[in-house]
C-alpha positions in Angstrom: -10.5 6.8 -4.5 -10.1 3.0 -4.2 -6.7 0.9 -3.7 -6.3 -2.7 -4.4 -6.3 -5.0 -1.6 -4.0 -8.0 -2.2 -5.6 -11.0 -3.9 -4.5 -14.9 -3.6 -2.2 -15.8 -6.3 -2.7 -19.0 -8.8 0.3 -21.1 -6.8 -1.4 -20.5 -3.4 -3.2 -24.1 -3.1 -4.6 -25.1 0.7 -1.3 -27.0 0.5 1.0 -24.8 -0.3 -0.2 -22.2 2.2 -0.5 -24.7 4.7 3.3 -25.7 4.8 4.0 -22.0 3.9 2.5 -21.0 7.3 3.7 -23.6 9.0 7.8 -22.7 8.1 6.4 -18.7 9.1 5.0 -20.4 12.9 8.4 -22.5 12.8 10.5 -19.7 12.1 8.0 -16.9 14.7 8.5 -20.1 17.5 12.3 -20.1 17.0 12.5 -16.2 17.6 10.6 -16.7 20.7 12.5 -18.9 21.7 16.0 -16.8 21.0 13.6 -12.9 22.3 12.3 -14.0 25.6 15.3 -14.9 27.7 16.8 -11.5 26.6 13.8 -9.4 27.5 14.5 -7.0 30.0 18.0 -8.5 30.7 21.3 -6.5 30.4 21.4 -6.9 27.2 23.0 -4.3 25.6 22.1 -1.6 22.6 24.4 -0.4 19.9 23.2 2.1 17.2 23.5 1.3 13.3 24.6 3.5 10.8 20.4 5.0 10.7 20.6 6.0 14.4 18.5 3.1 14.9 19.4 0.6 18.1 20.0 -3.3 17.7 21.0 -5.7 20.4 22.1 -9.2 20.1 18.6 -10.5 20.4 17.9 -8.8 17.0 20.9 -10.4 15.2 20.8 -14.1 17.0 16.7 -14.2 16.2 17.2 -13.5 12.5 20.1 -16.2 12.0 17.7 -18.5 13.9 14.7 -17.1 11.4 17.0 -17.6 8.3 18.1 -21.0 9.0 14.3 -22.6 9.0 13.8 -20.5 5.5 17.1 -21.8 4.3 16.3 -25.3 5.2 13.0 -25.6 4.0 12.6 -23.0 1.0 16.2 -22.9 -0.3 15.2 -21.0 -3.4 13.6 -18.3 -2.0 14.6 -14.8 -1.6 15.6 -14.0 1.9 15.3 -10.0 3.0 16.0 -9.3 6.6 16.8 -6.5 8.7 19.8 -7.0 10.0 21.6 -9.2 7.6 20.5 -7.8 4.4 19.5 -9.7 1.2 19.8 -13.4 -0.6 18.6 -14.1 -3.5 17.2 -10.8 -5.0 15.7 -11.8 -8.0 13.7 -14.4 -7.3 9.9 -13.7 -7.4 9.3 -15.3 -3.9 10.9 -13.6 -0.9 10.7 -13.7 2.8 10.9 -10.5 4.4 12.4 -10.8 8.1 12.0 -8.4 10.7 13.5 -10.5 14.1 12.7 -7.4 16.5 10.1 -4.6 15.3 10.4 -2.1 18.3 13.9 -2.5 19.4 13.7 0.7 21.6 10.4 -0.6 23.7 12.6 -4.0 23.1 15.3 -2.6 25.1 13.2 -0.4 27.5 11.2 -3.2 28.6 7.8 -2.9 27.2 5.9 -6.2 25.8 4.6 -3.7 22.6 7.8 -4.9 20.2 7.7 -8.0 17.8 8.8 -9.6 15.3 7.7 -9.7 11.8 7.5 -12.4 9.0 6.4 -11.8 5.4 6.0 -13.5 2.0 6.6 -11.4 -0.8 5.1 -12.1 -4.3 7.4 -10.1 -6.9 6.1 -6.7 -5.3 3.6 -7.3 -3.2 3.0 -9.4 0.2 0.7 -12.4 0.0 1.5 -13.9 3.9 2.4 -12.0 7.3 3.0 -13.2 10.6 3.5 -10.5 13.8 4.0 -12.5 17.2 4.0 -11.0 20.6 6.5 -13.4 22.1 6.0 -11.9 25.9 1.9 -12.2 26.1 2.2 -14.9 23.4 -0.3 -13.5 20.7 0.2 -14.3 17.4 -1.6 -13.0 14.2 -1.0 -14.6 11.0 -2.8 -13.1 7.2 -3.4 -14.5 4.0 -4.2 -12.9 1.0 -8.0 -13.7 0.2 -8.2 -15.3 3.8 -9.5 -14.4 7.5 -6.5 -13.0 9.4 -5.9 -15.7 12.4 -5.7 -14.7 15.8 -4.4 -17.3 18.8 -6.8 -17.7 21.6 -4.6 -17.9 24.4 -5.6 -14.3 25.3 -9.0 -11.9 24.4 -9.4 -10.8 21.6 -11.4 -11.2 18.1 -10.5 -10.7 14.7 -12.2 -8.1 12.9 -11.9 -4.1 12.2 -14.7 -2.0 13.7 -17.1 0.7 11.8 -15.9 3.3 12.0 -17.6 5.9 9.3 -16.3 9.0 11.2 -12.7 10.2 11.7 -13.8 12.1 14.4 -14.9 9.1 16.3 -11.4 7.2 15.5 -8.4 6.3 17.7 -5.5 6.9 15.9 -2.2 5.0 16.8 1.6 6.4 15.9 4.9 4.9 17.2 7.0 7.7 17.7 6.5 11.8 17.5 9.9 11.5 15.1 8.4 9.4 12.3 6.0 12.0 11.5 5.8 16.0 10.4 4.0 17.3 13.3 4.5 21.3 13.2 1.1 23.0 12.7 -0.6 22.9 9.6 1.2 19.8 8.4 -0.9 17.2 6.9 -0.4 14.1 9.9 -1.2 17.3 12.4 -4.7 17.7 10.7 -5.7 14.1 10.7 -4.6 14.2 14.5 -6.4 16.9 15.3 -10.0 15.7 13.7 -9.6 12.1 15.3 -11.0 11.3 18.6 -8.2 10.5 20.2 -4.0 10.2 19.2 -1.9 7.7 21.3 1.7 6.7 21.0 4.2 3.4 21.3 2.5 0.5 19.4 5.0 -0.4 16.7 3.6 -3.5 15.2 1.6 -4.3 18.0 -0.6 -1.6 17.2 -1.7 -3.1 13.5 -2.6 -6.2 15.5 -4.8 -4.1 17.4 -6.1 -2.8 14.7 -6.8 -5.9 13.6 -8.7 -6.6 16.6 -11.2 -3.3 16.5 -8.9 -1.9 19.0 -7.4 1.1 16.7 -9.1 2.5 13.9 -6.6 4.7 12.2 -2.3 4.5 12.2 -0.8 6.9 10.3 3.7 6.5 10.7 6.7 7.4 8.4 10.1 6.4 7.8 8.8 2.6 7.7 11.4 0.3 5.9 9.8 -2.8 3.9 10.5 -5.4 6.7 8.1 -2.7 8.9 5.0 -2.9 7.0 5.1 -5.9 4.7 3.7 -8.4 7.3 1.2 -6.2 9.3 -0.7 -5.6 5.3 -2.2 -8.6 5.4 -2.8 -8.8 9.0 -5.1 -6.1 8.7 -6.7 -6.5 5.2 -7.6 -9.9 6.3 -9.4 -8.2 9.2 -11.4 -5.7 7.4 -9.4 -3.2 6.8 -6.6 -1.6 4.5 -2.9 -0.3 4.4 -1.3 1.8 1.9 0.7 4.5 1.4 0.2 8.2 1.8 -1.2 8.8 -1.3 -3.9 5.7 -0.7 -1.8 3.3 -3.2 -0.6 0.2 -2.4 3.0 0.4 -0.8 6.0 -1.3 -3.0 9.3 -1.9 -2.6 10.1 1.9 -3.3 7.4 3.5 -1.1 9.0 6.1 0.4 8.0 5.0 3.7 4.6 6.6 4.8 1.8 4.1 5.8 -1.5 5.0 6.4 -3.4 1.7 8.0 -7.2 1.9 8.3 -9.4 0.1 10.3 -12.6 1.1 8.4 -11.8 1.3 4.7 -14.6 4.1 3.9 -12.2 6.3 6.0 -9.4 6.5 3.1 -10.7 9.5 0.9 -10.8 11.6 4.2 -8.2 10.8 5.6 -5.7 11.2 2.0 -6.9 14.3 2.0 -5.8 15.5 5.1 -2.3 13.9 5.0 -1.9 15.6 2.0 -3.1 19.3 2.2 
């Protein structure tokens, strides 16, 4: 079982990715900028039709987002969150997600951020995840070195990790996932080293890091996972679905992220028995 990590397309020159990155950092520094006065505020919650909670921090950072795409890649398509969809068809798109985490968001825990991605037709070519509270930043590239800010410790790179039972496994919530006996997430749980819970996107950049070796989460919307995939493939490792095949538009939510790609036969296996 192999799956195709994303490869650099013909149009990304050291130009173009340059200024592309550089609208991502403008548009990650503008959230920041909207996030951290609101963090742990009274700022309150309202739940969306999902069940899901979203505050104003959410909805002002993804106007703020959407205004530096607008301004400097006006025929783009623009996904986010919270404000749905411009310019479906075109084969370029920006996939916003202003606050991944909204319930540590709103509960006070620096493990939320937000999420920036560059779609290519089906696939995403750029991420960005920043940490606006510790200020960390990780940005990816297809066919490039994920890049990690210095401001705080840390290194980019996935860790061996041949053995699952030697992992440390990382899953946001107990909801996302099937967890009654004999279900396929509760048998790669129980042959890892160790299961912890409450990273949202913060955990794939500690993944990318050597930090965590294995995340395994469902119910994942596009905005949730199109960033952190080249985060962590540009660290070593891999992300794809369930089934080990790369995620599209239509996945049905189920990531599997892998620090140590030689884990991916194993762990397919068990997810699926």
């Amino acid at each position: 079982m192999s799956a195709v990590i994303t490869k650099p397309r013909s149009w990304m020159t050291d130009s173009n990715v340059s200024d592309l990155v550089s609208a991502m950092e403008e548009a990650a520094d503008i959230a920041r900028d909207v996030v951290t006065p609101l963090f742990r505020s009274d700022l309150n919650a309202i739940s969306k039709g999902d069940g899901s909670p979203v505050t104003e921090a959410d909805r002002r950072a993804e106007l703020a987002m959407r205004d530096v795409f607008e301004r400097r890649y006006p025929d783009y398509g623009l996904h986010g969150e919270e404000f749905g969809c411009d310019r479906p068809d075109a084969s370029l798109r920006w996939v916003l997600d202003p606050v991944d985490g909204t319930r540590a968001f709103i509960t006070g825990r620096p493990v939320f951020g937000t999420l920036i991605a560059l779609m290519d037709e089906d696939e995403p070519v750029m991420g960005l995840i920043d940490q606006p509270i510790s200020g960390e930043r990780w940005i990816g590239v297809a066919g490039q070195t994920t890049r990690f800010n210095q401001n705080i410790k840390g290194k980019v790179g996935t860790r061996k990790c041949p053995e699952l039972a030697s992992a440390e496994m990382s899953c946001t919530a107990p909801d996302m996932v099937p967890m009654e006996p004999g279900s396929g997430w509760s048998q790669l749980a129980g042959t890892v080293r160790r299961v912890s819970w409450g990273g949202d996107c913060y955990a794939y950049g500690l993944m990318a890091l050597g930090q965590i070796d294995v995340i395994a989460e469902g119910d994942l919307k596009i905005w949730d996972w199109a960033a952190v995939k080249p985060v962590v493939e540009g660290a070593g490792g891999l992300l794809v679905d369930w089934e080990g095949k790369p995620p599209g538009p239509d996945c049905d939510g189920r990531i599997l992220a892998l620090g140590d790609p030689s884990l991916l036969q194993e762990a397919v296996s068990l997810l699926n028995v």
